[in-house]
Phi, psi and omega in degrees: 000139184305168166248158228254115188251178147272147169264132172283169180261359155324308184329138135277275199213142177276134174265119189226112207123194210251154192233193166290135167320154176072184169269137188284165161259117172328065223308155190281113164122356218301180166285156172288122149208152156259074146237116207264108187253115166313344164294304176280340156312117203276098176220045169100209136239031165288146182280151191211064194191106177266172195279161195307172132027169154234331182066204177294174197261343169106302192211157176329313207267002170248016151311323200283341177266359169269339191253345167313301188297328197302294184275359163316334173297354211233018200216118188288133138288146200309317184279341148262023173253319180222106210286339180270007163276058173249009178283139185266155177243189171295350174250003170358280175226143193204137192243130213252091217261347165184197210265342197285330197278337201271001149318352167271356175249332172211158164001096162009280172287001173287297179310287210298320164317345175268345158298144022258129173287123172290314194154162181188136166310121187233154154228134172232159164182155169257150155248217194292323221258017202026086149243127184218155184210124160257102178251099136256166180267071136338067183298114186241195158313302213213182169302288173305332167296326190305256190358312173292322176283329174300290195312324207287294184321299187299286192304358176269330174284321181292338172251000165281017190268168149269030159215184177234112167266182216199157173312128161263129137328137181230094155348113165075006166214101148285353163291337183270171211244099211221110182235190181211145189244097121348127177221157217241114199234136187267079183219121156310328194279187188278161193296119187293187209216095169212129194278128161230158190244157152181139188215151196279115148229110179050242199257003189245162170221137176281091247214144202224161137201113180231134184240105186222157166285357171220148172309342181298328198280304173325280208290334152280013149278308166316323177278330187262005154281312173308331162318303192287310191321297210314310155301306207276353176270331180312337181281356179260155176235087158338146179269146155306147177266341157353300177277352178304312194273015172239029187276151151263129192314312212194093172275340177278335185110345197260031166298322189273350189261055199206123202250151189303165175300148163270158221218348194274152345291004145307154193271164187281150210111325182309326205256136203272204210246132189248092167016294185298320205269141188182211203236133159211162200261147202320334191270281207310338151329306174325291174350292208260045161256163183280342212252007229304332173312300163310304159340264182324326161279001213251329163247040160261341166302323193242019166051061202296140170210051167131125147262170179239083191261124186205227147337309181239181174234132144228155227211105178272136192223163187334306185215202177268313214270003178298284184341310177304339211251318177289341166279359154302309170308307188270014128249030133313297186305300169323318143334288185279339202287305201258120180338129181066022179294129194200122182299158196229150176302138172301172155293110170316120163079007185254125152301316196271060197235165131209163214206125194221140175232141180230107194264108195259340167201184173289355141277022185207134178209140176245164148248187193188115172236188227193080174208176196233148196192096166075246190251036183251191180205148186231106201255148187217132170215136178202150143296348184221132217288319194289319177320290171334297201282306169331329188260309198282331189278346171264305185312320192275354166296326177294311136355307181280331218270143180270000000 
């Protein structure tokens, strides 16, 4: 069932469809009130209508993509093993539907030794100093399928290196298959240092790849992940994939008010299909944040309990006034987090709006908006700012809308 918003009181009639194009305009005299009438929101050629019901997932294979995001909660990020591992690379975060997708992360044949895959999770981030740490998470059948795949995964690397590399010790897990990749670099100085790992716990292989300037470092990054991976995954409980096709897609409903890429003048459907958008739970929110360090206290102040990721993110938090105070935090965090950060006028007629732009060079500019609405929070990021306040103001019609 949709969730059930309050209408403010002013609201007249919800509009669900393309709107007027621009910023709407103001009757000459009106009054100051913060109260939001959804008739004067600008919101485009954005969709402002949500999709119907989502039910159950149908079939295995996007049950097994509903319990992937499900164990993203249970997948250590790079910034808790190293706090200055918060740059995101094109691969952030991935939700890993086979063995055909870890190509994006490793060697070909590396990828293909894992099969076969149920599914699995990935986070990567970098800092300043190209230090990089990639952490997954691996779903197999069974104990002995782990197993059998850690080893396949390690001897595929070692023979995909372009040098003849060699085994590594991983301080305190002797059981993982930890080898170093070389890559043949035109330097006087010394050769940077990077490891991929990989280790069998119970039906999963743990997947690793740090990148550092010296092997001490490479390989102490992989042992203070495992430290954190190991536990924290024995603590998750798989769905039977039996049951992947009776998972529910959007169990509060608000997956469905959360809005999708727009497709026009394609028709919907058009835009291909994407892994990530689904329901996740607050630590796997973090995944996809730019700030995650900053992130995380900014949602246990607000008691964070799903996010909703698609076109937009939206964020359910503890109360309205939790909701009020975390869409303050993150733009806050937007401020300090991105080069150059400078407030941008909120969304015309949205009171609980802020806006935030960033020029990271003279050809790249974000806008980032913000806004709140009973206990939800509404995250926007577009290039270009009006497109930004247009996109935030049809996401909360969409919200309102039954």
């Amino acid at each position: 069932m949709a969730p059930k918003l309050l209408v403010l009181a002013t609201t007249a009639i919800l509009v669900a469809g393309c709107t007027h194009q621009g910023h709407a305009e103001k009757a000459p005299g009106a009054a100051v009130s913060t109260a939001v009438d959804v008739n004067m929101l600008g919101s485009g050629n954005f969709p402002t209508k949500p999709s119907p019901p989502l039910g159950s997932a149908g079939s295995s294979a996007q049950g097994a993509l509903i319990d992937a995001r499900r164990m993203a909660d249970a997948v250590v990020g790079p910034w808790e093993v190293e706090p200055s591992l918060t740059i995101p690379g094109t691969a952030r975060a991935m939700v890993l539907p086979d063995a055909a997708a870890l190509a994006d992360l490793l060697p070909a044949a590396v990828a293909t030794a894992a099969a076969p895959l149920i599914y699995g999770f990935s986070s990567d981030r970098s800092n300043p100093h190209q230090v990089r740490l990639m952490n997954a998470v691996l779903r197999f059948t069974d104990l002995s399928a782990a197993a059998a795949a850690a080893a396949g995964m390690a001897a595929a690397a070692m023979a995909q290196a372009p040098t003849v590399d060699h085994l590594v010790p991983i301080s305190g897990h002797p059981d993982t298959h930890a080898t170093t990749f070389s890559y043949d670099l035109d330097t006087d100085g010394p050769a940077p240092a990077t490891v991929f790992s990989f280790t069998a716990r119970g039906p999963y292989v743990l997947v690793q790849i740090a990148h550092s300037d010296t092997m001490p470092k490479a390989t102490g990054l992989v042992a203070r992940t495992l430290d954190l991976q190991g536990p924290r995954i024995d603590e998750f409980t798989p769905t039977d994939p039996a049951l992947f096709p009776t998972l529910a897609v959007d169990p509060s409903g608000l997956l469905a008010h959360t809005m999708s890429a727009p497709t026009y003048p394609d028709p919907p459907g058009a835009k291909p299909f994407d892994p990530e958008i689904g329901v996740y739970l607050p630590r796997a929110a973090l995944h996809f944040q730019d700030s995650p360090v900053d992130a995380r206290a900014a949602f246990a102040a607000a008691g964070l309990r799903e996010m909703t990721f698609n076109q937009t993110a939206v964020y359910r938090a503890r109360d309205a006034a939790a909701a009020t105070r975390l869409a303050d935090d993150l733009t806050a965090i937007a401020m300090r987090a991105e080069p150059s950060a400078q407030p941008l006028n909120a969304v015309d007629f949205l009171p609980s709006s802020r806006c935030v732009e960033s020029r990271r060079t003279a050809d790249d500019a974000v806008s980032f908006c913000f806004a709140a609405l009973n206990d939800l929070v509404i995250a926007v990021h577009d290039a270009d700012p009006t497109g930004a306040r247009q996109e935030t103001a049809a996401q909360y019609k969409m919200l309102l809308a039954e």
